[in-house]
LOPA-730090 format. One record per residue: residue in three letters; x, y, z of N, C-alpha, C, O in turn. Coordinates in steps of 0.001 Angstrom, whole numbers, plus 524288, in hexadecimal, padded with zeros to 5 digits. Layout:
! residues N
<aa->ALA, n.px->X, n.py->Y, n.pz->Z, ca.px->X, ca.py->Y, ca.pz->Z, c.px->X, c.py->Y, c.pz->Z, o.px->X, o.py->Y, o.pz->Z>
...
//
This chain:
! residues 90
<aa->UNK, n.px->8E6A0, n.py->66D2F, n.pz->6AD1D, ca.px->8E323, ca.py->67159, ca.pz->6AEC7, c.px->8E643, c.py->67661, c.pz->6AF44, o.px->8EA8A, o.py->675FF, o.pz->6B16E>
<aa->UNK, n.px->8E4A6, n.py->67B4B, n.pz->6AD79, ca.px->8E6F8, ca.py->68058, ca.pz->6AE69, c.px->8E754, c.py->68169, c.pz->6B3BE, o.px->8E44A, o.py->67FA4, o.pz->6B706>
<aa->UNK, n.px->8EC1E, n.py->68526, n.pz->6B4E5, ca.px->8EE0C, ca.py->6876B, ca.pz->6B9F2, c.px->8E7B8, c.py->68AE6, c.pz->6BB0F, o.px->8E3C9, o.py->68B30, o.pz->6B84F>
<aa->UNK, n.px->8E8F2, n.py->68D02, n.pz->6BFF5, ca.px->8E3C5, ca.py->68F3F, ca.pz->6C309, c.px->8E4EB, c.py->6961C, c.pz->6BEDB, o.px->8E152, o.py->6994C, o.pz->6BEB6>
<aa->UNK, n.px->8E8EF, n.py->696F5, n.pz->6BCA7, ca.px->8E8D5, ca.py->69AFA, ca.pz->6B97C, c.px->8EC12, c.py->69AB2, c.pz->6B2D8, o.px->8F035, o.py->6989F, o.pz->6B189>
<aa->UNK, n.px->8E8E8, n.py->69D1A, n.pz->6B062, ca.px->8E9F6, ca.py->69D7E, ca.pz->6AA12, c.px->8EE31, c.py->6A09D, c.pz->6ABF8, o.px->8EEB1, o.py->6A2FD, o.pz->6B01F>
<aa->UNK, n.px->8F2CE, n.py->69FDF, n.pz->6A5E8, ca.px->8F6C3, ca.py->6A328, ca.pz->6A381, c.px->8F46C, c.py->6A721, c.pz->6A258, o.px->8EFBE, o.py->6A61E, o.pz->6A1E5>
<aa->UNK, n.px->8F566, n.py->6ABB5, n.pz->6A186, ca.px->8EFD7, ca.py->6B018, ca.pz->69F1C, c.px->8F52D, c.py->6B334, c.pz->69CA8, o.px->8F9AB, o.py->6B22E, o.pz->69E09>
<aa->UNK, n.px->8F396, n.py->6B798, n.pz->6985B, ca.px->8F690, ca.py->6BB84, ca.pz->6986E, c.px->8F1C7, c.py->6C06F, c.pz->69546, o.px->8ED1C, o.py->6BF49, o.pz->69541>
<aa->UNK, n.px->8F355, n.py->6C4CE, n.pz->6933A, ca.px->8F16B, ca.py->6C6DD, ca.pz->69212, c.px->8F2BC, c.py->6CBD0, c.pz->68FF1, o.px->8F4F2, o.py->6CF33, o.pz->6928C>
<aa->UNK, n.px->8F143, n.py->6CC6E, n.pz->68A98, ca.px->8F2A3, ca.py->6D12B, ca.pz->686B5, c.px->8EDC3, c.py->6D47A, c.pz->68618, o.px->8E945, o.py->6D32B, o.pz->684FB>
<aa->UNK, n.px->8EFEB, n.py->6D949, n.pz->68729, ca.px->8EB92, ca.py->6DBA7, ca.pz->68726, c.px->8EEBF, c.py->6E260, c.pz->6855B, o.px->8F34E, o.py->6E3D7, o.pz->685CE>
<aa->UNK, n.px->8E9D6, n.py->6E52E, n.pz->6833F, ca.px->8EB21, ca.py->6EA4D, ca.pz->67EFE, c.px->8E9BB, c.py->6EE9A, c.pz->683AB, o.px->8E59C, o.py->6EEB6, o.pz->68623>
<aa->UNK, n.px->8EE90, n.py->6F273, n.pz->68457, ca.px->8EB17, ca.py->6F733, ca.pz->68AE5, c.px->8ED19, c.py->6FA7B, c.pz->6867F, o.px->8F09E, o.py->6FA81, o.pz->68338>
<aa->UNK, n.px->8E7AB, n.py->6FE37, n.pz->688A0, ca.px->8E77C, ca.py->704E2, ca.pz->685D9, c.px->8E660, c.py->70780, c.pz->689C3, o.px->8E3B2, o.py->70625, o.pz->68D85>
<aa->UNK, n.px->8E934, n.py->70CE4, n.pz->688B8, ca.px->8E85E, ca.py->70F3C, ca.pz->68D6E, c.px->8E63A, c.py->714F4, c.pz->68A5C, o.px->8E851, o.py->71688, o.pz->68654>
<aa->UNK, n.px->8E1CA, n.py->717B0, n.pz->68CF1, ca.px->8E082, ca.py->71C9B, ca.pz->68A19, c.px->8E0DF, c.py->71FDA, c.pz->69000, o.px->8DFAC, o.py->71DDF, o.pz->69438>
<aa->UNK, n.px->8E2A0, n.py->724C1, n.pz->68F4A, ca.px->8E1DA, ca.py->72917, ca.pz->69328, c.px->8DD56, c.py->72B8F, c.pz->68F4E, o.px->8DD6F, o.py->72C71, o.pz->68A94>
<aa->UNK, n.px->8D99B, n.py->72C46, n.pz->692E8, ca.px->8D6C3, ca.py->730B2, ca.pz->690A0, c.px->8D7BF, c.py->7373E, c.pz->6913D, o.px->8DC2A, o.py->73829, o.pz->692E7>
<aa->UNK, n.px->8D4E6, n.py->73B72, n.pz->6905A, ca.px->8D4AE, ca.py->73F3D, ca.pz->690FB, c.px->8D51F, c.py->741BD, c.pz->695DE, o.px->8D81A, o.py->7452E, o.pz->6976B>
<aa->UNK, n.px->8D0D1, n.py->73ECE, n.pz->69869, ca.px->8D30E, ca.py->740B2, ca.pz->69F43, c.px->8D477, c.py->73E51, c.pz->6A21A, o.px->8D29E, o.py->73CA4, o.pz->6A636>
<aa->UNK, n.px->8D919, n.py->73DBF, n.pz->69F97, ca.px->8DB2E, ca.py->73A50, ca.pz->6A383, c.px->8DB16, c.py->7350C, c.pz->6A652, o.px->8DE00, o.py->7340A, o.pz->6AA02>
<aa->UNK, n.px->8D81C, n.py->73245, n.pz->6A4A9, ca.px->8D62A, ca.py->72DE5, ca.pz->6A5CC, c.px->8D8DF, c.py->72AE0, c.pz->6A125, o.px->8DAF9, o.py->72C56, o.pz->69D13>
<aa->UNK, n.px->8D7C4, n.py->7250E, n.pz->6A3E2, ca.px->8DC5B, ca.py->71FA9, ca.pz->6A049, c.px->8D833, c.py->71B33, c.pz->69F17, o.px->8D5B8, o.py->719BF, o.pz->6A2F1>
<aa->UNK, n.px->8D764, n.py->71984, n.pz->69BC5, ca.px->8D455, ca.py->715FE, ca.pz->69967, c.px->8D886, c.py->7108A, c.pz->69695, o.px->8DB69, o.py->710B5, o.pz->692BD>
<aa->UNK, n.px->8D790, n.py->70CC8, n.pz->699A9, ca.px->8D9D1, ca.py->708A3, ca.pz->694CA, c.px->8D855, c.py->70276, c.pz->6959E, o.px->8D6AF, o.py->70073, o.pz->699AA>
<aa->UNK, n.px->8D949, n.py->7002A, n.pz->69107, ca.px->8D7A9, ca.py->6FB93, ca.pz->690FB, c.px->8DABC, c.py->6F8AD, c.pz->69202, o.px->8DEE4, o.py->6FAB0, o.pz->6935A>
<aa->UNK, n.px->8DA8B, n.py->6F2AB, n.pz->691FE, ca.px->8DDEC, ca.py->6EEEE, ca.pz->6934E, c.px->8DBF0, c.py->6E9BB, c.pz->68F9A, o.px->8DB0C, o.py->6E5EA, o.pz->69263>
<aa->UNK, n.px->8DB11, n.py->6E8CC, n.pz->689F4, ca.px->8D841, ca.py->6E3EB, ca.pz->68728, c.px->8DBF7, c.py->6DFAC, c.pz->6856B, o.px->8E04E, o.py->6E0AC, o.pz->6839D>
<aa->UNK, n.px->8DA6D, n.py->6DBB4, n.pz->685ED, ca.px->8DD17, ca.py->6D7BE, ca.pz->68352, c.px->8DE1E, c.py->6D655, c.pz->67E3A, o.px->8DB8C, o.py->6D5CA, o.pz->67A32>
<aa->UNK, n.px->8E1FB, n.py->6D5F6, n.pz->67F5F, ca.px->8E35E, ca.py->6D74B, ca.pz->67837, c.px->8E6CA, c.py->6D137, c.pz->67663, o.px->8E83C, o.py->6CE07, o.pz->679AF>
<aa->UNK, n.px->8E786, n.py->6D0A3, n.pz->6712E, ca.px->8EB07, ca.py->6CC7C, ca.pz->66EE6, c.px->8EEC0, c.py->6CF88, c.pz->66BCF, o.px->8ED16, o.py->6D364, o.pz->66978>
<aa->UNK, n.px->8F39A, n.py->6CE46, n.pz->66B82, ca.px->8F7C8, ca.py->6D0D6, ca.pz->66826, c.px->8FC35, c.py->6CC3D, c.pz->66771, o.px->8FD7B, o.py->6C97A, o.pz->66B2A>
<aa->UNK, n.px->8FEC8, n.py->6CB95, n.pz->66185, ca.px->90026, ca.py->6C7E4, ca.pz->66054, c.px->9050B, c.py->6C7FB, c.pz->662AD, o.px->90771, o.py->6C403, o.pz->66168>
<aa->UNK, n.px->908EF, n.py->6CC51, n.pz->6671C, ca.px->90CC3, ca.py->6C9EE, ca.pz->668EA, c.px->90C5C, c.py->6C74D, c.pz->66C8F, o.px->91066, o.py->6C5C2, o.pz->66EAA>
<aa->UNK, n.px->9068F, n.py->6C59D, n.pz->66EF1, ca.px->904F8, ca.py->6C2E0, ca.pz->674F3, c.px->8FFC6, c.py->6C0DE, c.pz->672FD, o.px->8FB1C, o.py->6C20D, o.pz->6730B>
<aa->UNK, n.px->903C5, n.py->6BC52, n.pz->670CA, ca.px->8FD2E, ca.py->6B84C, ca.pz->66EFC, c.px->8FDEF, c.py->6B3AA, c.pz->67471, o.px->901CD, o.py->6B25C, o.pz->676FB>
<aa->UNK, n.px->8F8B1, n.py->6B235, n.pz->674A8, ca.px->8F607, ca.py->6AE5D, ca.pz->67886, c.px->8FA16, c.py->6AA32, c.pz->67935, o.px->8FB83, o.py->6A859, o.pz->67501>
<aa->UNK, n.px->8FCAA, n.py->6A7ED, n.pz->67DF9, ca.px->90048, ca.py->6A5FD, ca.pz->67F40, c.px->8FE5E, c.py->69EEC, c.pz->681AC, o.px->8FC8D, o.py->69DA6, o.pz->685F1>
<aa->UNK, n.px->8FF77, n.py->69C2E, n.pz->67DD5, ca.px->8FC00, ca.py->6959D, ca.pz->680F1, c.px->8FDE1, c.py->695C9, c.pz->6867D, o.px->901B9, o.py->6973C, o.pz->688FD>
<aa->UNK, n.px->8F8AB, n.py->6934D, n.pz->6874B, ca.px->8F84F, ca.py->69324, ca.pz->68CEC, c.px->8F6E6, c.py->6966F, c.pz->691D5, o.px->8F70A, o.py->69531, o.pz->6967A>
<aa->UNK, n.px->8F513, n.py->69C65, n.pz->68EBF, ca.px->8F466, ca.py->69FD0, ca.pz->69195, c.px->8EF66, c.py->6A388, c.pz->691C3, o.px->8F02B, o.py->6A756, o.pz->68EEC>
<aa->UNK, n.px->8EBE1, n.py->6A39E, n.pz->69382, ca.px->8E854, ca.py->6A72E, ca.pz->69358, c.px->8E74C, c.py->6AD76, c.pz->69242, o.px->8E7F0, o.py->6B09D, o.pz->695D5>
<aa->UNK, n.px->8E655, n.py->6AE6C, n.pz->68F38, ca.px->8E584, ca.py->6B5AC, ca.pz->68C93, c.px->8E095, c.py->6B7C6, c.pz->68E7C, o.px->8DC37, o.py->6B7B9, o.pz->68C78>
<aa->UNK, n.px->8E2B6, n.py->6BA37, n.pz->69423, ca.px->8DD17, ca.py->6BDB0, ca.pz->6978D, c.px->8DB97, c.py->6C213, c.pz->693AA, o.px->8DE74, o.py->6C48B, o.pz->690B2>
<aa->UNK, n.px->8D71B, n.py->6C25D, n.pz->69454, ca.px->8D405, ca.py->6C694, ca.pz->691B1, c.px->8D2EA, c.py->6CB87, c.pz->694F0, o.px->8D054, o.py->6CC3A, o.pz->698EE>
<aa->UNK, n.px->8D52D, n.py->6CE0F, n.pz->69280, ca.px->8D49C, ca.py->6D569, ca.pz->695EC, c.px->8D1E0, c.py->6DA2E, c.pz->693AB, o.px->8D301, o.py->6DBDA, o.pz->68F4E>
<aa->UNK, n.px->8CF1E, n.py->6DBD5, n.pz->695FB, ca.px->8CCDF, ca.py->6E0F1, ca.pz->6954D, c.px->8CB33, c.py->6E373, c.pz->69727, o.px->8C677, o.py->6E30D, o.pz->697E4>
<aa->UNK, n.px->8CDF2, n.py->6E784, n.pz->69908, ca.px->8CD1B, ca.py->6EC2A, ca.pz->69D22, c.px->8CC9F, c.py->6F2D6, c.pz->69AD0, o.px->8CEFF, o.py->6F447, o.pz->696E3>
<aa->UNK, n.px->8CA0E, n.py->6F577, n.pz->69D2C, ca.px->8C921, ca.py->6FBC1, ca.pz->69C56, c.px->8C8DC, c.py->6FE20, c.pz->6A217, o.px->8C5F7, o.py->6FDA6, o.pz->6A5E7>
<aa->UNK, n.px->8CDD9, n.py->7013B, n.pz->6A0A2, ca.px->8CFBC, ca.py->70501, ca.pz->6A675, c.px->8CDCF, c.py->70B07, c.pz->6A59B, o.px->8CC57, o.py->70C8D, o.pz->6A149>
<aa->UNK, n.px->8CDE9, n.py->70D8E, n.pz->6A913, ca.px->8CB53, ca.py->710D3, ca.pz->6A9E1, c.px->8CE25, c.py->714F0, c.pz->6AE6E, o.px->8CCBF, o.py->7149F, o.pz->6B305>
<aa->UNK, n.px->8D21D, n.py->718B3, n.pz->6ACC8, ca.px->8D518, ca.py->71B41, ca.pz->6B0A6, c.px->8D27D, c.py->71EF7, c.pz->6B271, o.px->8D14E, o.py->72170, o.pz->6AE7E>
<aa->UNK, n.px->8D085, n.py->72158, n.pz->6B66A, ca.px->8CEC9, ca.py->727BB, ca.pz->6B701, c.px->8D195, c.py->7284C, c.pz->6BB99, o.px->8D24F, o.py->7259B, o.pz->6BF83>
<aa->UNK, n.px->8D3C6, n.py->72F1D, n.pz->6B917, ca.px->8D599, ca.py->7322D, ca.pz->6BD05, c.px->8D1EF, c.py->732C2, c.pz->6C4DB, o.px->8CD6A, o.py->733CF, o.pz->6C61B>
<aa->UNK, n.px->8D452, n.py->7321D, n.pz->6C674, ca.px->8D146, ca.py->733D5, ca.pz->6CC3B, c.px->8D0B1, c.py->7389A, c.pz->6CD8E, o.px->8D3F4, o.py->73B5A, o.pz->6CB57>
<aa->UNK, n.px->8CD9D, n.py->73B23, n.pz->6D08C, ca.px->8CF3D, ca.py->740F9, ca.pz->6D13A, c.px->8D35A, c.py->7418C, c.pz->6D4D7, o.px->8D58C, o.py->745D1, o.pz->6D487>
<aa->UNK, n.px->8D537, n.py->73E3F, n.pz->6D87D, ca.px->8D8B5, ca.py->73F68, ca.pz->6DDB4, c.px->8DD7C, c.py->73DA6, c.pz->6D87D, o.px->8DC69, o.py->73AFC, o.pz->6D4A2>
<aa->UNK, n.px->8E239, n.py->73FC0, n.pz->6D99F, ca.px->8E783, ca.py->74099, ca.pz->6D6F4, c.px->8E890, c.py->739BE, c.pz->6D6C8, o.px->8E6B7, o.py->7364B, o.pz->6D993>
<aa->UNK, n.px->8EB3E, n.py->7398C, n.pz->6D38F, ca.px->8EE4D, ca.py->732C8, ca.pz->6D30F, c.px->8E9C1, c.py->730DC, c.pz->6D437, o.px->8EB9F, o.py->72DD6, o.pz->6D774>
<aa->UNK, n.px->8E51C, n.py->72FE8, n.pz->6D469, ca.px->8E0C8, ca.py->72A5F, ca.pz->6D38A, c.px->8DFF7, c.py->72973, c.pz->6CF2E, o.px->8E201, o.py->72C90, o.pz->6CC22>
<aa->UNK, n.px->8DD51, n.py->725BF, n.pz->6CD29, ca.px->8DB8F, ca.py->724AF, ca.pz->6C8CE, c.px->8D762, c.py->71FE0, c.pz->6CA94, o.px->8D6C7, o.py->71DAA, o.pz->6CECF>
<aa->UNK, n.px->8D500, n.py->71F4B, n.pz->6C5E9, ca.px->8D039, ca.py->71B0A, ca.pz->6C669, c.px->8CFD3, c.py->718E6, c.pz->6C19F, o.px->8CF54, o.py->71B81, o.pz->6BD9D>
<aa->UNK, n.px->8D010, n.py->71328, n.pz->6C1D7, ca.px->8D047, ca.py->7100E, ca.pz->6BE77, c.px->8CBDB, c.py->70C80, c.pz->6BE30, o.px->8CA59, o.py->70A5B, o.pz->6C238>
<aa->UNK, n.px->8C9B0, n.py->70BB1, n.pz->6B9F1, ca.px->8C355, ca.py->708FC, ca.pz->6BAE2, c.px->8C59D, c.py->704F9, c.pz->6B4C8, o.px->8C632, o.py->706F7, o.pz->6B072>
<aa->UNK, n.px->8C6BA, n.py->6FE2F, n.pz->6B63F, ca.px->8C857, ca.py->6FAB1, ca.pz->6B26A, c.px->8C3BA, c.py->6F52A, c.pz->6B28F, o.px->8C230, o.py->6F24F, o.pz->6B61C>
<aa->UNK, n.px->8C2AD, n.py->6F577, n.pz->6AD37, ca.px->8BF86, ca.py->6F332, ca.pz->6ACD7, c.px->8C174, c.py->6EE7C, c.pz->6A88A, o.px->8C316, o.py->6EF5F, o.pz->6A41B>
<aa->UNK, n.px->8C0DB, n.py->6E95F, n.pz->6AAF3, ca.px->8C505, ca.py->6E5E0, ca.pz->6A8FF, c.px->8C2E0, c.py->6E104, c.pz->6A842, o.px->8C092, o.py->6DFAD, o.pz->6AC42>
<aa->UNK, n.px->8C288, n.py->6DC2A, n.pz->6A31C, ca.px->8C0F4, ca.py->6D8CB, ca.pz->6A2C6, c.px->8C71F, c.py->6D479, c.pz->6A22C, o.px->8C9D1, o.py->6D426, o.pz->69E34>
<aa->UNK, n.px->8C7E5, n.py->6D21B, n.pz->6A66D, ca.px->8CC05, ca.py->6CED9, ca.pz->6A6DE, c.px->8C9A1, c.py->6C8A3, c.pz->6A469, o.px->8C512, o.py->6C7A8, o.pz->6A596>
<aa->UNK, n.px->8CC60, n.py->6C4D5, n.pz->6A155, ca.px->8CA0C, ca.py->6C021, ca.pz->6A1AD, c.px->8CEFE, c.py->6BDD7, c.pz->6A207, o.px->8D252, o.py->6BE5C, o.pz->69E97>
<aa->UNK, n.px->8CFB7, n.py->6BAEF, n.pz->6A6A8, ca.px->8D50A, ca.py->6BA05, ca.pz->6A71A, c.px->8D65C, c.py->6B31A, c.pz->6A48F, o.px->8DA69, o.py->6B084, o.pz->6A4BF>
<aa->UNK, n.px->8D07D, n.py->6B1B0, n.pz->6A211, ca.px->8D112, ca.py->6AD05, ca.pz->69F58, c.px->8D36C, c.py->6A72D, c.pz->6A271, o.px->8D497, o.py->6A764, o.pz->6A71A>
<aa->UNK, n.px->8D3D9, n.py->6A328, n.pz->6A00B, ca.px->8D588, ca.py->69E69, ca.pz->6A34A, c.px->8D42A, c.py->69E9A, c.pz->6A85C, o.px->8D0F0, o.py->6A166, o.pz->6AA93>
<aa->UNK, n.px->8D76D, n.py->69ACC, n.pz->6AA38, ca.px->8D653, ca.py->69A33, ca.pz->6AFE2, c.px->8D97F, c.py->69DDE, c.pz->6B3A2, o.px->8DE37, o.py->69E75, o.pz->6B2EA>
<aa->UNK, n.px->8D658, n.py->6A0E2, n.pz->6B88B, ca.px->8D523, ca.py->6A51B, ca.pz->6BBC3, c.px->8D4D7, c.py->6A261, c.pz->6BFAC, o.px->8D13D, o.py->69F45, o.pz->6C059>
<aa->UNK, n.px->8D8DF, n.py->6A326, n.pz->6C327, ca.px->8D772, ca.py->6A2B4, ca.pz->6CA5E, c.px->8D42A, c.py->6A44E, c.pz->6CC01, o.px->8D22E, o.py->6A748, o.pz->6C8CB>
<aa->UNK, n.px->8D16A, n.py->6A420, n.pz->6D089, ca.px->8CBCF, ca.py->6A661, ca.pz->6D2CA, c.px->8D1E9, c.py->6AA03, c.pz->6D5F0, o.px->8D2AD, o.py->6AEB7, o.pz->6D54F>
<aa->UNK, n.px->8D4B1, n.py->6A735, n.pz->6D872, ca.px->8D6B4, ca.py->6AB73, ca.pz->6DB9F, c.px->8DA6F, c.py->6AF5C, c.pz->6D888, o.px->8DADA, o.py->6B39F, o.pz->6DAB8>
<aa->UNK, n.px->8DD73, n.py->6AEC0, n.pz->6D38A, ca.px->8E042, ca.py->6B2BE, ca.pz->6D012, c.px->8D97A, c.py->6B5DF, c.pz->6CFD9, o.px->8D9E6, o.py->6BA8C, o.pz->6D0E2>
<aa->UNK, n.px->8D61A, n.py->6B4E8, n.pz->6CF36, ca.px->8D0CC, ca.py->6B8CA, ca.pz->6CEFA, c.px->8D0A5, c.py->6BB52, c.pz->6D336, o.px->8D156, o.py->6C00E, o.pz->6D3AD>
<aa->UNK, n.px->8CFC1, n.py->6B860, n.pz->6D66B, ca.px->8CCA4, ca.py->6BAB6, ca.pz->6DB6F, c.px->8D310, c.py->6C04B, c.pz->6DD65, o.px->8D27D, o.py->6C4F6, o.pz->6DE68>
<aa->UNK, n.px->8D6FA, n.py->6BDF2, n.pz->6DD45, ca.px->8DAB5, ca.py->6C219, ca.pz->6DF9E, c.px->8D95E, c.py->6C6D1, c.pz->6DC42, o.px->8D7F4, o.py->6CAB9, o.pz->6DEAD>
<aa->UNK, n.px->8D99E, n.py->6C723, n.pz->6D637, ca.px->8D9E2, ca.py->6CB6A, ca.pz->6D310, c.px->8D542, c.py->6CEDD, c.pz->6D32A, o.px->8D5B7, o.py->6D379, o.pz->6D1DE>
<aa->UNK, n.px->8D017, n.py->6CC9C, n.pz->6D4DE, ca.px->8CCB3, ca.py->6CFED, ca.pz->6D599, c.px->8C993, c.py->6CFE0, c.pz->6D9D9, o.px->8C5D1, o.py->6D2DA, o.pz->6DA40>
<aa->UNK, n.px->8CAC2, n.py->6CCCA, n.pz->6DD0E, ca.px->8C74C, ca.py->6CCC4, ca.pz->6E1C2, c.px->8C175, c.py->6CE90, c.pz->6E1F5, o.px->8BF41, o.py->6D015, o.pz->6DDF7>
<aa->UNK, n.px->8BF4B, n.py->6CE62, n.pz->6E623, ca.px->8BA46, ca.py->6CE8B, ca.pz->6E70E, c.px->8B638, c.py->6D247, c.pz->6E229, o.px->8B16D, o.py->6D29D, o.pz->6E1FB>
<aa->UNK, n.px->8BA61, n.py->6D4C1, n.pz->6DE81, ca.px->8B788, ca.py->6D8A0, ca.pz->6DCC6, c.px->8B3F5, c.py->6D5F1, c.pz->6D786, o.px->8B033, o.py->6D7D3, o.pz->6D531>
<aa->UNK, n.px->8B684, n.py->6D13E, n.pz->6D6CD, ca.px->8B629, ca.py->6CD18, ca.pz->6D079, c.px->8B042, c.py->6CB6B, c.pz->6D366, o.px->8AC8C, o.py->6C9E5, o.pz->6D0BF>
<aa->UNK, n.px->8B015, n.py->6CBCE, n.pz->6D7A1, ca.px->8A9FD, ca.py->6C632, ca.pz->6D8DD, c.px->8A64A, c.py->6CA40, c.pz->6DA7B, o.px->8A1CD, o.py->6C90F, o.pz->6DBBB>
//
């Protein structure tokens, strides 16, 4: 029977764009590339995220709005879950 958690790893392609005003846009997708092929025995999480930087008006803030589809595949602790996102997942 498998441990209470999968081996996982994960390759993934980040772009980063500054736009015009100032603001930062970038992705985070999962990608395959032939120097990091799939390793036996180990699970390949699936990622895809879009960030979203904006300037604040008060000096040094910023605001970040990330919108993210994690599949962390195999077998998942309820509690490796429950710590990483708490009350906000239910």
């Amino acid at each position: 029977m498998p441990g209470p958690v999968s081996n996982r790893d994960s390759v993934f392609k980040f772009h980063v764009e500054r736009l015009s005003n100032g603001d930062v846009y970038f992705t985070l997708d999962s990608a395959e590339h032939p120097s990091k092929p799939e390793r036996p025995g180990w699970i390949r999480m699936y990622q895809d995220c879009r960030c979203y930087i904006k300037k604040g008006e008060t000096p040094n803030v910023w605001h970040l709005t990330e919108i993210a589809h994690l599949d962390y595949l195999g077998n998942v602790s309820t509690k490796f879950v429950n710590s990483r996102y708490g009350k906000s997942a239910l």
